[in-house]
Short mmCIF file of the C-alpha atoms (twelve columns), coordinates in Angstrom:
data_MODEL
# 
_entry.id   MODEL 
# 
loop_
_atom_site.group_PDB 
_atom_site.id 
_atom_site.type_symbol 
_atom_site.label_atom_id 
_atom_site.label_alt_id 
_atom_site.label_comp_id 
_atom_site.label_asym_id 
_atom_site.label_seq_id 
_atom_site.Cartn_x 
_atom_site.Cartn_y 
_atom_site.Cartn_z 
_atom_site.pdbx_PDB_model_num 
ATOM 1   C CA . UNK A 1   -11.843 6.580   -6.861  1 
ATOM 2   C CA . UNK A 2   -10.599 8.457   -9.697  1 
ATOM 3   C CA . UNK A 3   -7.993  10.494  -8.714  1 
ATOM 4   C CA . UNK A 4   -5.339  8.184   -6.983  1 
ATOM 5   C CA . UNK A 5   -1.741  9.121   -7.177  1 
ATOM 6   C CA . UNK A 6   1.026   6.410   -8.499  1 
ATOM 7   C CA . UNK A 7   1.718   5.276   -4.912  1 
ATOM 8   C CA . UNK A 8   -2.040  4.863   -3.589  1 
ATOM 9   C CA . UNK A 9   -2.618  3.064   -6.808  1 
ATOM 10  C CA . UNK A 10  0.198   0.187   -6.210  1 
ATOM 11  C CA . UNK A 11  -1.381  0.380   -2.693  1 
ATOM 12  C CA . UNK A 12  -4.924  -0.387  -3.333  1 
ATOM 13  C CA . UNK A 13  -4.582  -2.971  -5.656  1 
ATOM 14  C CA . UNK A 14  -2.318  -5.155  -3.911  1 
ATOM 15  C CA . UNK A 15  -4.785  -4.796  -1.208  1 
ATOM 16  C CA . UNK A 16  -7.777  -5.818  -3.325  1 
ATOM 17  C CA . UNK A 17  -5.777  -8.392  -4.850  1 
ATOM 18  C CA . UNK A 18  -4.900  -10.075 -1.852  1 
ATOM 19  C CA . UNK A 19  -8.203  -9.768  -0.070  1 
ATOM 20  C CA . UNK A 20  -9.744  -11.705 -3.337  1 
ATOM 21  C CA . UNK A 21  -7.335  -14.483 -2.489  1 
ATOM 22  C CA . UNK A 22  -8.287  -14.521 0.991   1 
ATOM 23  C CA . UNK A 23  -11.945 -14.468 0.208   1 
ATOM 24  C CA . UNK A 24  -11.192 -17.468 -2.212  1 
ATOM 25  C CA . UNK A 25  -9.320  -19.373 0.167   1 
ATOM 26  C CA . UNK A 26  -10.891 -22.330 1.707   1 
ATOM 27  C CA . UNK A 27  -9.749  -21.864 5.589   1 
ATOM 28  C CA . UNK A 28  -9.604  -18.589 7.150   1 
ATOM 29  C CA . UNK A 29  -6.432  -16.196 6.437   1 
ATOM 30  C CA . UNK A 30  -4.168  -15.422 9.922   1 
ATOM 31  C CA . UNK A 31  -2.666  -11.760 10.732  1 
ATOM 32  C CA . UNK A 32  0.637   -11.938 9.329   1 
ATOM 33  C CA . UNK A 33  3.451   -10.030 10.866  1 
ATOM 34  C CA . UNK A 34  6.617   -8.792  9.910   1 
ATOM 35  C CA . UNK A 35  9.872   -9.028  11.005  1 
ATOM 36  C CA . UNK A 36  10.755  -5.984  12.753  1 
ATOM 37  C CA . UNK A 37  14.557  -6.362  11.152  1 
ATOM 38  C CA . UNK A 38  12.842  -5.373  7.563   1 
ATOM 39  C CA . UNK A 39  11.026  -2.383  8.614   1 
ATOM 40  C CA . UNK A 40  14.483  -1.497  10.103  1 
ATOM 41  C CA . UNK A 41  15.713  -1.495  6.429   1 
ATOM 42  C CA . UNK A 42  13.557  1.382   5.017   1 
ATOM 43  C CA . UNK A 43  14.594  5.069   5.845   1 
ATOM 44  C CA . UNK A 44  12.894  7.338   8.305   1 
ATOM 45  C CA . UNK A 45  11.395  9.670   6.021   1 
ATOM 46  C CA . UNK A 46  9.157   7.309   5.108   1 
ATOM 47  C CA . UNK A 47  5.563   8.570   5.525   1 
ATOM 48  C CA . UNK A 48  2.912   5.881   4.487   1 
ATOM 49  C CA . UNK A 49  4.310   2.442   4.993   1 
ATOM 50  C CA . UNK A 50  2.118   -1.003  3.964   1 
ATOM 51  C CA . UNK A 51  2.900   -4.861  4.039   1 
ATOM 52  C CA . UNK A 52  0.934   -7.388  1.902   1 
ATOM 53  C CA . UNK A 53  1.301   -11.049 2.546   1 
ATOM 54  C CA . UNK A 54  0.615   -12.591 -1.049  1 
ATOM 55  C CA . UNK A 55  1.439   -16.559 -0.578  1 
ATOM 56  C CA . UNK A 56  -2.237  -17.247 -1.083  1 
ATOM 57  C CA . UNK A 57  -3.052  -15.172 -3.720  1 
ATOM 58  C CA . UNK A 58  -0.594  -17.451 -6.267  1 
ATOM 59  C CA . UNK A 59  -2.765  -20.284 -6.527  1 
ATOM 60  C CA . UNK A 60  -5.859  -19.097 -7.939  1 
ATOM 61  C CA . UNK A 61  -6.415  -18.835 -11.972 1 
ATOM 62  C CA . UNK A 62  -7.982  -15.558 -11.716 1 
ATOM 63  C CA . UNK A 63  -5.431  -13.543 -10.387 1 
ATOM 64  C CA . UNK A 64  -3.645  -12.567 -13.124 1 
ATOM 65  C CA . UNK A 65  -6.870  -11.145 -14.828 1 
ATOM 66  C CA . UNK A 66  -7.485  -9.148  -11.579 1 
ATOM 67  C CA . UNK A 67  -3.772  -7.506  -11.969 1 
ATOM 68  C CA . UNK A 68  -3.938  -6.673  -15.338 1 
ATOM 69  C CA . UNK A 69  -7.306  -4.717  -14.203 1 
ATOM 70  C CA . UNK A 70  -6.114  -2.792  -11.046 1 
ATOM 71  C CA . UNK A 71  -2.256  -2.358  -11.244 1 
ATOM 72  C CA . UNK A 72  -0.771  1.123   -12.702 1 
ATOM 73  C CA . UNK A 73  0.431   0.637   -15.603 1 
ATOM 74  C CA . UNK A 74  4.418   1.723   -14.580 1 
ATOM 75  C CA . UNK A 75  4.027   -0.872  -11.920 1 
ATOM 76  C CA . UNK A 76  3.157   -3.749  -14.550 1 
ATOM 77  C CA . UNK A 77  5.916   -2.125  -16.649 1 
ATOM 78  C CA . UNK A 78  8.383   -3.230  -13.728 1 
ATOM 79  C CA . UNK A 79  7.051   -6.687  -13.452 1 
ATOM 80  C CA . UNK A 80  8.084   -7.080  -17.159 1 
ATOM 81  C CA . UNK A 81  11.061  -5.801  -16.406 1 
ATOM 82  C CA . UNK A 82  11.521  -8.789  -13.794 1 
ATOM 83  C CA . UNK A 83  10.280  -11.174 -16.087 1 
ATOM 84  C CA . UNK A 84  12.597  -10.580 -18.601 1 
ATOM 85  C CA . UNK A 85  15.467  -11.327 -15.931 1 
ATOM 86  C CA . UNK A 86  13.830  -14.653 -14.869 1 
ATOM 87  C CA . UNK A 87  11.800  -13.251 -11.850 1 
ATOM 88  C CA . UNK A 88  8.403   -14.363 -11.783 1 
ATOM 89  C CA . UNK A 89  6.835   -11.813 -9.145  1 
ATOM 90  C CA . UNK A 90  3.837   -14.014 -8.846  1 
ATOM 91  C CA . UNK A 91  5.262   -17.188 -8.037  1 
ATOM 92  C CA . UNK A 92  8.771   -15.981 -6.077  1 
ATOM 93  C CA . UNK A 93  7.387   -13.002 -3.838  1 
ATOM 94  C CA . UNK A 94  6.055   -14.294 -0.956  1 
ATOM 95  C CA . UNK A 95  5.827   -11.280 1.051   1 
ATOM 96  C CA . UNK A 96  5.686   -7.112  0.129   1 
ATOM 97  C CA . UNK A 97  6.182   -4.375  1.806   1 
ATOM 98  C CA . UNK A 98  6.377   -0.666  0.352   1 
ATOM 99  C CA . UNK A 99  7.331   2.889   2.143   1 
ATOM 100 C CA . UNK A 100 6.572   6.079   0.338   1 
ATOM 101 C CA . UNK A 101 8.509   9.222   0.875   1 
ATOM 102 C CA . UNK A 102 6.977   12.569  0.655   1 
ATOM 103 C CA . UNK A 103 8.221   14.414  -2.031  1 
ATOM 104 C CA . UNK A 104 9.405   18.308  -2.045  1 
ATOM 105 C CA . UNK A 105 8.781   21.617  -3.547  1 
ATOM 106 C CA . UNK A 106 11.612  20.954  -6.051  1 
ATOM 107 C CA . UNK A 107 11.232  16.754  -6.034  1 
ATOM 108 C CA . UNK A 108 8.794   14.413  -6.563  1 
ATOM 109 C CA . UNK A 109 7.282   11.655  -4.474  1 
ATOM 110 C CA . UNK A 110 9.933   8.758   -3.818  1 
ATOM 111 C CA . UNK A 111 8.673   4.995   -3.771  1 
ATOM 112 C CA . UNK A 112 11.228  2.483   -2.062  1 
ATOM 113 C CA . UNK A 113 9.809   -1.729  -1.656  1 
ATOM 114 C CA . UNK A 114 11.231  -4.520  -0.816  1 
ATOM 115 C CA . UNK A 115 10.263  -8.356  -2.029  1 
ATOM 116 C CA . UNK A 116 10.387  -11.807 0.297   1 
ATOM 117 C CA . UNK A 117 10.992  -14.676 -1.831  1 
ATOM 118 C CA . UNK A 118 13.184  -16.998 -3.181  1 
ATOM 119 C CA . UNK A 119 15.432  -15.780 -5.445  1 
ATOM 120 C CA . UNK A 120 19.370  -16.430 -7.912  1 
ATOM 121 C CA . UNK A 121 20.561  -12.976 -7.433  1 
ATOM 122 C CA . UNK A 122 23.829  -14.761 -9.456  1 
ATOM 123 C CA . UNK A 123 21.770  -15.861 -12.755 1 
ATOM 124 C CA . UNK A 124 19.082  -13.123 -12.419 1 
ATOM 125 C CA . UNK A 125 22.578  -10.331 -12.491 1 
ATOM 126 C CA . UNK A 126 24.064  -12.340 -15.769 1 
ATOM 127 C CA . UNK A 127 20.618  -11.497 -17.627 1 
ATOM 128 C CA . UNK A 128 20.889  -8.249  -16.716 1 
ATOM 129 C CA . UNK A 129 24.462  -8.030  -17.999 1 
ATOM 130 C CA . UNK A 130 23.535  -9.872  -21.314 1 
ATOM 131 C CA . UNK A 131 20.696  -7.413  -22.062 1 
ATOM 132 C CA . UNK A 132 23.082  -4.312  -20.891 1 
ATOM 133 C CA . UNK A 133 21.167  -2.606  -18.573 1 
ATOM 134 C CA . UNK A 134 22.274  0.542   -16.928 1 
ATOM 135 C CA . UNK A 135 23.875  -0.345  -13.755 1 
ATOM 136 C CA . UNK A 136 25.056  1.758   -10.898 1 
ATOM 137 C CA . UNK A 137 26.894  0.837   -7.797  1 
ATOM 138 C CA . UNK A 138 26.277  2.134   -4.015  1 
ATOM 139 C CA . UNK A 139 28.429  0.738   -1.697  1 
ATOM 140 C CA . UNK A 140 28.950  -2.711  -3.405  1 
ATOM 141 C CA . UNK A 141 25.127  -3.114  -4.523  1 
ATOM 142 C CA . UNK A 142 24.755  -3.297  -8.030  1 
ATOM 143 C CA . UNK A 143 21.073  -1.422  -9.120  1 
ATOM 144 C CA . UNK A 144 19.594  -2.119  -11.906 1 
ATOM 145 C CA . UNK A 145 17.449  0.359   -14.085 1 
ATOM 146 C CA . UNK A 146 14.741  0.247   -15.824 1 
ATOM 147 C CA . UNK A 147 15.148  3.135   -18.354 1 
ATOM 148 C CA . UNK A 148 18.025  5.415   -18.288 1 
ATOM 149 C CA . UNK A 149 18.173  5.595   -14.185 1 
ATOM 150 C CA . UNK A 150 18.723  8.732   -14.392 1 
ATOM 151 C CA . UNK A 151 14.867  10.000  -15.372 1 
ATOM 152 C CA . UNK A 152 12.586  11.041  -12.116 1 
ATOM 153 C CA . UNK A 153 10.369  7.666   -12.559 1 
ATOM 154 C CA . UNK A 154 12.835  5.040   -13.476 1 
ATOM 155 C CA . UNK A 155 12.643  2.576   -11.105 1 
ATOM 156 C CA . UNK A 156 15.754  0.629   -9.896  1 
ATOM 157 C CA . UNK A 157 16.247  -3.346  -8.393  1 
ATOM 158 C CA . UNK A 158 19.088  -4.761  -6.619  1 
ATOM 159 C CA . UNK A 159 19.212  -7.624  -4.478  1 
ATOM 160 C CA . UNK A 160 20.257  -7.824  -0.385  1 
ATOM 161 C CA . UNK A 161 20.302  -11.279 -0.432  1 
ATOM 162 C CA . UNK A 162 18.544  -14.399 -2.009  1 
ATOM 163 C CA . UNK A 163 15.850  -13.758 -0.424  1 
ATOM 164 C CA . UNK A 164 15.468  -10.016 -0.218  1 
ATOM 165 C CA . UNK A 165 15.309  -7.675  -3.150  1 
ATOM 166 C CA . UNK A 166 14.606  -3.952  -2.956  1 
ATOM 167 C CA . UNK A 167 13.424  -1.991  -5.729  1 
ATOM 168 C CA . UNK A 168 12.438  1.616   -5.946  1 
ATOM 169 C CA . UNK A 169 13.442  5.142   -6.834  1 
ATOM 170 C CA . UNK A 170 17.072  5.708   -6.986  1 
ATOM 171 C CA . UNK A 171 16.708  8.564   -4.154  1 
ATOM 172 C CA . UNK A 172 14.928  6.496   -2.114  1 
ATOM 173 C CA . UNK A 173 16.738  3.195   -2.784  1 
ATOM 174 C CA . UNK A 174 20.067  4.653   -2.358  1 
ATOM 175 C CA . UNK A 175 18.685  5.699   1.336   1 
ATOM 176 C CA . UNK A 176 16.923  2.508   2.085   1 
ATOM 177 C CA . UNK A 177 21.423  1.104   1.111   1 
ATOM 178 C CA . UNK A 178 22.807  4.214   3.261   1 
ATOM 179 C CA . UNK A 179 20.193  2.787   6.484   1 
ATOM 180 C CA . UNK A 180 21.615  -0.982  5.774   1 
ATOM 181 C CA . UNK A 181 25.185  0.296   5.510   1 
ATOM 182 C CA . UNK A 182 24.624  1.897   8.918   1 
ATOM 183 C CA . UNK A 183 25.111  5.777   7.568   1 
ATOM 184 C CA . UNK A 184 21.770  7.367   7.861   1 
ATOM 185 C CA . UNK A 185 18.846  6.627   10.967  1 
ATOM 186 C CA . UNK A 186 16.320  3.605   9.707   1 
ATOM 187 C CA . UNK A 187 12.279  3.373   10.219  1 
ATOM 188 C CA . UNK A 188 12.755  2.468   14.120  1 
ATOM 189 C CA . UNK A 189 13.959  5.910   14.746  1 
ATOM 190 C CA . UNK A 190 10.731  7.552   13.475  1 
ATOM 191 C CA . UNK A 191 9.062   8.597   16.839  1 
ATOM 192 C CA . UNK A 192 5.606   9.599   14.844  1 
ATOM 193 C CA . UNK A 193 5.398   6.318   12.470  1 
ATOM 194 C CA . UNK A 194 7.072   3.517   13.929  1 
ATOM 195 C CA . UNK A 195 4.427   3.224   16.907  1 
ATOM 196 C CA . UNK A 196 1.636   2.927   14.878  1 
ATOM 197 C CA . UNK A 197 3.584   0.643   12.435  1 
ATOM 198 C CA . UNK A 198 4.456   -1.805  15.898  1 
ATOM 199 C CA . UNK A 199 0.246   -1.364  16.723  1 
ATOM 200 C CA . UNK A 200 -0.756  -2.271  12.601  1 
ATOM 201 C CA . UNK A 201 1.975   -4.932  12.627  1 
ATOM 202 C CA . UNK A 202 0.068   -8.438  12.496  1 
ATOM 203 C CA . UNK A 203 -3.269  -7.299  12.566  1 
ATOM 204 C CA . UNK A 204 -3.865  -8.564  9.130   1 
ATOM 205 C CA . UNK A 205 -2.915  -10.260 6.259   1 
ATOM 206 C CA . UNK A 206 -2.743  -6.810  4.710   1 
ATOM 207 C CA . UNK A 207 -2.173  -3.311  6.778   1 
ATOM 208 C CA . UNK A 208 -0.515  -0.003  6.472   1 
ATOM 209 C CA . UNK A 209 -0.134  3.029   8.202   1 
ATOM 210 C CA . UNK A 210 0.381   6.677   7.187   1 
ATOM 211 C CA . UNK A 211 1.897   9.680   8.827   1 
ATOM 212 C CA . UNK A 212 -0.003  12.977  9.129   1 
ATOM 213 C CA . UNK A 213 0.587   14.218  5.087   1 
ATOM 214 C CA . UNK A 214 -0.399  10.996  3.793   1 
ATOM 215 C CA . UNK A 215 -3.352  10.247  6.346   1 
ATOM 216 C CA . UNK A 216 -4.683  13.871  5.259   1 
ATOM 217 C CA . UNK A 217 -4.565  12.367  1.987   1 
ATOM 218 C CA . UNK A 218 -6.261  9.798   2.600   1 
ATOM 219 C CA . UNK A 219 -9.179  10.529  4.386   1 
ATOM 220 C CA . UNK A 220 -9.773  13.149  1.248   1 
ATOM 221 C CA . UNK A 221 -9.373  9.910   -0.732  1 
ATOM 222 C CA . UNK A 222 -11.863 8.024   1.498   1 
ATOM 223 C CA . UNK A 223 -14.628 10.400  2.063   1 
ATOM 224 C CA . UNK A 224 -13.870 13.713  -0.112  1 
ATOM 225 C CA . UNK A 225 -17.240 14.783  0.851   1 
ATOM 226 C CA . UNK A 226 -16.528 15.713  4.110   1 
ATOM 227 C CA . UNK A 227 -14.206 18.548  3.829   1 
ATOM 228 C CA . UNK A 228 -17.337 20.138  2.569   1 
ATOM 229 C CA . UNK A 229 -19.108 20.129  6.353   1 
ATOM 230 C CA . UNK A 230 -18.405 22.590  8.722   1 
ATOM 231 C CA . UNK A 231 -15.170 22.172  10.869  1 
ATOM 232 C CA . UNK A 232 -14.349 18.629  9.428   1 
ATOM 233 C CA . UNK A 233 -11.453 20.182  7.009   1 
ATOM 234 C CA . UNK A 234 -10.197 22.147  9.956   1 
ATOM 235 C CA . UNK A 235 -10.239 18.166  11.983  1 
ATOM 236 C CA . UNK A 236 -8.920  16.286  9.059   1 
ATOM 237 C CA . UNK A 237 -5.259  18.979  8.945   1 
ATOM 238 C CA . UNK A 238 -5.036  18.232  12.660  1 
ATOM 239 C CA . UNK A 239 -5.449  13.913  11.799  1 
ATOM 240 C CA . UNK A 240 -1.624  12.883  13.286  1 
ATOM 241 C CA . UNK A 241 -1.307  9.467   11.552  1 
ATOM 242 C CA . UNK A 242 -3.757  6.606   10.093  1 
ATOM 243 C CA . UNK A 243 -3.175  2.816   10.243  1 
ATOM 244 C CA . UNK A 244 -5.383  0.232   8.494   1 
ATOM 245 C CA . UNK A 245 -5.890  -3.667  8.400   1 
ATOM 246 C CA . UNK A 246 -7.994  -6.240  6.872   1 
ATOM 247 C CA . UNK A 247 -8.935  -10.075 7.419   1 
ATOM 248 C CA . UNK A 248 -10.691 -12.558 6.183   1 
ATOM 249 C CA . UNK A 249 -13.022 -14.929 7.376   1 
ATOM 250 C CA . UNK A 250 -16.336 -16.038 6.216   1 
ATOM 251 C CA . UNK A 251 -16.163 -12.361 4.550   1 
ATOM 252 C CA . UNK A 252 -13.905 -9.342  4.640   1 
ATOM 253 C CA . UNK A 253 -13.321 -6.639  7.061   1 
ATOM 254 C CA . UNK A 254 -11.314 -3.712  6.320   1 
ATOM 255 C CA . UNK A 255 -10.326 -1.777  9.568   1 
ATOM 256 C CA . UNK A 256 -9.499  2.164   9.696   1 
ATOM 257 C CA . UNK A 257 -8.636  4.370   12.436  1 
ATOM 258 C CA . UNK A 258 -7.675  7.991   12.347  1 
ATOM 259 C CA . UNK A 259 -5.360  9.330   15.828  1 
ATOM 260 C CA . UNK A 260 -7.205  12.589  16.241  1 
ATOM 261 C CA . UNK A 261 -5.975  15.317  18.033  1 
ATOM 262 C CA . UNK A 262 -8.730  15.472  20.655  1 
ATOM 263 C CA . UNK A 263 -11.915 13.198  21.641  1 
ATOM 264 C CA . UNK A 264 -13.917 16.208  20.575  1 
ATOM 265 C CA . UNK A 265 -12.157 16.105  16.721  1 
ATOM 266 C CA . UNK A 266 -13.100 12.835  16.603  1 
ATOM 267 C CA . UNK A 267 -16.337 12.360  17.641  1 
ATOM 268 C CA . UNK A 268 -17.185 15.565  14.967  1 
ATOM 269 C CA . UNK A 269 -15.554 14.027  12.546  1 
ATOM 270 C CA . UNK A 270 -17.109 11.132  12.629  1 
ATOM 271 C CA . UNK A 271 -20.187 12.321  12.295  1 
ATOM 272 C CA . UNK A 272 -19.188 14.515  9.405   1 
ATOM 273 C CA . UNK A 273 -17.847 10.859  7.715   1 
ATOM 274 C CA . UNK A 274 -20.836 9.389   8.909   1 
ATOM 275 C CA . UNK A 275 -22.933 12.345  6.438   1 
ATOM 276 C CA . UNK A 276 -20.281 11.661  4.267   1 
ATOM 277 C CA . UNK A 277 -21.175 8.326   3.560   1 
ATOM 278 C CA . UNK A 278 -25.049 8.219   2.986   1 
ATOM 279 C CA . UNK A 279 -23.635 11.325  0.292   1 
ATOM 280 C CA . UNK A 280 -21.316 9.078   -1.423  1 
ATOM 281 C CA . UNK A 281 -24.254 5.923   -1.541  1 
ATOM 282 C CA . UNK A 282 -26.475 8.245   -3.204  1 
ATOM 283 C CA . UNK A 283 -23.821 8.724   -5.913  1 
ATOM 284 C CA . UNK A 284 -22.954 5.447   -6.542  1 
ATOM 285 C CA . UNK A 285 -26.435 4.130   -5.738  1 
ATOM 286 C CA . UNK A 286 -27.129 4.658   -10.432 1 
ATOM 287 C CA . UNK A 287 -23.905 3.497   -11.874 1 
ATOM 288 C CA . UNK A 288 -22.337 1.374   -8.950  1 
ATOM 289 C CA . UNK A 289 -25.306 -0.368  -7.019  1 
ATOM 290 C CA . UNK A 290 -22.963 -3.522  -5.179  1 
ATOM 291 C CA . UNK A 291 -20.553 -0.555  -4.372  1 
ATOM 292 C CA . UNK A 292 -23.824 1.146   -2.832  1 
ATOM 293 C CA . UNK A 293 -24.791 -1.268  -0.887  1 
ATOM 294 C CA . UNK A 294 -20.816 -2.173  0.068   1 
ATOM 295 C CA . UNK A 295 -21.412 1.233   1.433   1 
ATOM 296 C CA . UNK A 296 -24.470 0.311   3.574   1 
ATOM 297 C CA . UNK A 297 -22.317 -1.587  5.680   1 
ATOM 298 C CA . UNK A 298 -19.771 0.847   6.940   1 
ATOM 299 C CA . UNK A 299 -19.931 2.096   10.559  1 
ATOM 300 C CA . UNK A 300 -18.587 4.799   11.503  1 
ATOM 301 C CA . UNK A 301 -17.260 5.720   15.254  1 
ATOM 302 C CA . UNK A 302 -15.439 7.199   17.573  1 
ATOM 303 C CA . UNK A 303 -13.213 5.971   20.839  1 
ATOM 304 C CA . UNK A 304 -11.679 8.480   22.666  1 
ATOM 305 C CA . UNK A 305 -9.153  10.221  20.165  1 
ATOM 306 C CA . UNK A 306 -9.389  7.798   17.772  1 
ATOM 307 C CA . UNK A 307 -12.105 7.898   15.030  1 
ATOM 308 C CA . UNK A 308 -12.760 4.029   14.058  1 
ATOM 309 C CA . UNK A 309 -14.543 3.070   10.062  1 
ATOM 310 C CA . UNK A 310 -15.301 -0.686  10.025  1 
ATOM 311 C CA . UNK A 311 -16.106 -1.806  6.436   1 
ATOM 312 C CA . UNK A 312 -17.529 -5.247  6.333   1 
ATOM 313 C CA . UNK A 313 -17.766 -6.815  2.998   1 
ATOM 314 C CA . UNK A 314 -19.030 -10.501 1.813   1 
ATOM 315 C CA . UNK A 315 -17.762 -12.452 -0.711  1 
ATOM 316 C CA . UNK A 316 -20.383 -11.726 -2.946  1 
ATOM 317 C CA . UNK A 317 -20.125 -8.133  -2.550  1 
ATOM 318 C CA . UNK A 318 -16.628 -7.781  -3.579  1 
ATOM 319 C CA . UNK A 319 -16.268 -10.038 -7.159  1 
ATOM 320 C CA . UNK A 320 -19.403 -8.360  -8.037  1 
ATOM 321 C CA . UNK A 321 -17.304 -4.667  -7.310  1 
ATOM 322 C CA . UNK A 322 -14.758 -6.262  -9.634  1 
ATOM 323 C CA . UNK A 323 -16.743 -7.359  -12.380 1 
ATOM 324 C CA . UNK A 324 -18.259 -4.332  -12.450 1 
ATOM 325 C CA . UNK A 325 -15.211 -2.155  -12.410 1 
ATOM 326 C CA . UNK A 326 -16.688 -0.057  -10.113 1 
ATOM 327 C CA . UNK A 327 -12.751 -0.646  -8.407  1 
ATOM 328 C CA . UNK A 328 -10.467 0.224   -11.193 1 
ATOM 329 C CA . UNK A 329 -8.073  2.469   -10.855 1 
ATOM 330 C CA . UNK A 330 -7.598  5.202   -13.970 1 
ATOM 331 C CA . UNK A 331 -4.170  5.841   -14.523 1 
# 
């Protein structure tokens, strides 16, 4: 849980964050879908791409605590950035959704989101004037830094409309303009992701899905143990793409599945998660007991070429993983 890179950070706390909310909530949190029209505004070289619905997270007293305890610290940086224009992120975002882009030999990892809300593009731009940020211009959007905009982590805002903003990486920002402007090929085009993305879509408050890099990445991230069993590393570099999904009910469930590349891969690999697992609760079993027996409750299987990890979780469970820490991210 240690070892998290700047994007699966943002990732898994927004998804713990929400997931609190929906615990908390008094009636039972629906799949939320999204409009096929915004993941037509991110670029196809996107490789992992998640949506968070975070209208009920807002109303609870506790949330901001939970933030300030499992957000990166350059992501909270942003937020302040947004405050300081007017923008309240936990009041006027509604609805998030986030694309990572795989970065190359020479570049790094590129980080493109966009915001549903409610928003004064007109009085939020005039702060930004008045405190003289760095602006730049791409085809009539004005983007915002924060920092120079020119360093390899600044991260840039502009506004579509008054109720879309997009904020990210120049690189990537600048593509996720050049899709809207109609000059390079959007998310739909992506024969590999955007399947997966139209089977995740709505099957959760929260969900994602990941193309074969990033699903590698994360099944080290999920079990690391297993790559030390015979064969399983060989399975996990032949994993195509991941999706997952959670709801909430009377407790949580957090849904994986892994498209294999044969019914065979699967069903050894889930028996190498499966070995995985009882590993992992015999680590945290000392230090992390809740997460131990949070553990307990995983199954583990496989359906034809897909291997399937069902993570039930009560109520109880989970705000004693987040007193305890045993969740926080180290950055």
């Amino acid at each position: 849980m240690k070892n998290f890179t700047y994007r699966s950070a943002i990732a898994f706390s927004l998804v713990v964050a929400l997931l609190l909310a929906a615990l908390a909530a008094p009636d039972p949190i629906l799949a939320s879908s999204l409009n096929t029209s915004v993941i037509g505004m991110f670029p196809k070289q996107v490789g992992e791409f998640g949506y968070a619905d975070l209208k009920a997270a807002r109303q609870y007293p506790w949330f901001p605590q939970l933030r300030e305890q499992l957000l990166p610290s350059r992501f909270r940086q942003f937020e302040q950035f947004l405050a300081s224009a007017g923008v309240d992120p936990n009041a006027q975002v509604d609805e998030l959704t986030w694309g990572a882009i795989n970065g190359s030999k020479t570049s790094g990892e590129e980080v493109v989101g966009v915001a549903l809300g409610s928003f004064d593009p007109s009085s939020i731009e005039t702060r930004f004037q008045q405190q003289k940020l760095p602006m730049f211009e791409v085809h009539g959007y004005h983007l915002y830094a924060f920092g120079s905009g020119s360093g390899p982590g600044d991260i840039l805002f502009t506004f579509i409309d008054s109720n879309t903003a997009a904020f990210g990486h120049r690189k990537a920002l600048e593509q996720l303009i050049d899709v809207r402007m109609g000059s390079a090929e959007s998310l739909l085009t992506n024969d590999q992701l955007f399947p997966m993305i139209n089977e995740a879509n709505g099957t959760g408050a929260i969900w994602g899905v990941m193309d074969q890099n990033y699903a590698h990445l994360a099944m080290q991230q999920l079990v690391p143990q297993a790559g030390q069993f015979p064969q399983a590393a060989a399975i996990i570099n032949r994993i195509t793409a991941m999706m997952f999904s959670a709801t909430a009910e009377n407790g949580l469930d957090v849904h994986f599945q892994a498209a294999c590349a044969s019914t065979d891969d699967a069903n050894l690999l889930a028996a190498a998660l499966q070995a995985g697992l009882m590993y992992r609760r015999y680590q945290e079993s000392q230090q992390h007991p809740d997460l131990a027996g949070a553990l307990d409750q995983v199954r583990v299987s496989a359906s034809g070429d897909r291997l399937k990890v069902e993570a039930p979780v009560s109520q109880d469970q989970l705000m004693s993983l987040i007193h305890s820490r045993a969740l926080a991210v180290s950055m």
